[in-house]
C-alpha positions, 0 to 999 in steps of 0.5 A: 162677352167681356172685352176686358178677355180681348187684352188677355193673351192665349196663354193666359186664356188657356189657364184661365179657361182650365181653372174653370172660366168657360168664357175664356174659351169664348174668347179663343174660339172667335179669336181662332175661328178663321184660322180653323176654317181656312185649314179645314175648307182647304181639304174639304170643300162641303161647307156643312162638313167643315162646319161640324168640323170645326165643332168638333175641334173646338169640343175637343180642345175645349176638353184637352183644356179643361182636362189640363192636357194643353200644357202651353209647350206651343202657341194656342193656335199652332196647337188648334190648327193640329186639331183641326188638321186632324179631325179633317184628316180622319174625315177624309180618310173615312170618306175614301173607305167608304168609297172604296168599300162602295166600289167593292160592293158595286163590283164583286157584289157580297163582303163575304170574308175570304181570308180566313187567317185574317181578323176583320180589321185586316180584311178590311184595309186588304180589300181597300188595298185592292180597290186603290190599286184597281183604281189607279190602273183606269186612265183618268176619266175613267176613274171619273166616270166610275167616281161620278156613277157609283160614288157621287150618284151622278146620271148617265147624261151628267156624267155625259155632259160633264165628261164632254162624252157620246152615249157611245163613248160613255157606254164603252169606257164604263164597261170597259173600266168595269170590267178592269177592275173586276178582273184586278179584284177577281184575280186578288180575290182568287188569289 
């Protein structure tokens, strides 16, 4: 790399890197490089994840800039961490919509449409109301005892060992947060 890139500052960068000079980018990709990784390992903890992230971030800038869409009306890299903060954000929303949609499976069995004056994309955020709203009525560690078995795919004993639980305890705390969320999403769907 050019260190003659390192005396140029952000701004000059961007136009530089829009008027076609792919190492310009270069340059702001290892300048910003530790502030897109510390915004995104502070909502995501998988590092593979993260890494992918902020592949995804600097495509994405690379293109906006390419395509003349950063217009230097904020510091590069305020506009930069907002990309990030954004594609972090889509990553866990979808990650909590599979899990939701993951207990849903696990407890009524079938994704059947129900409603039928509603489009898929109402059902779906309908259903993943219901499954948030059963969740949050199970105490605590029952929400974790469901979290660890259905969703991270964790053993009885791991659930048992992490939990500080007897097999008797875990056994009628699972049951027991099973049967309440059946009944929430029974109801709901009864409803």
């Amino acid at each position: 790399m050019n260190s003659n890139y390192a005396s140029f500052p952000d701004h000059e960068l961007t136009l530089m890197v829009r008027n076609g000079d792919t190492r310009a980018f270069d340059h702001l990709f290892f300048r910003h490089l530790g502030t897109v990784l510390t915004r995104l390992r502070s909502g995501i903890n998988r590092y593979e994840i993260v890494e992918d992230l902020v592949q995804e971030t600097f495509i994405e800038a690379f293109v906006q800039l390419t395509q003349g869409k950063f217009r230097g009306e904020s510091k590069f890299s305020t506009w930069i961490t907002q990309i990030a903060f954004h594609k972090g954000a889509d990553y866990l929303k979808i990650k909590s919509s599979k899990r939701h949609l993951v207990l849903w499976k696990n407890f009524l069995g079938t994704f059947e449409k129900f409603d039928e004056e509603l489009n898929y994309e109402q059902e779906f955020q309908y259903r993943l109301s219901l499954i948030k709203s059963s969740m949050k009525a199970l105490a605590p560690i029952d929400r974790k005892i469901i979290d660890m078995t259905y969703l991270e795919g964790k053993s009885k004993e791991q659930v048992m060992k992490t939990l500080n639980l007897s097999d008797g305890n875990y056994r009628k705390r699972k049951s027991m947060a099973i049967s309440k969320i059946k009944e929430t999403l029974g109801e709901a769907k009864v409803a």
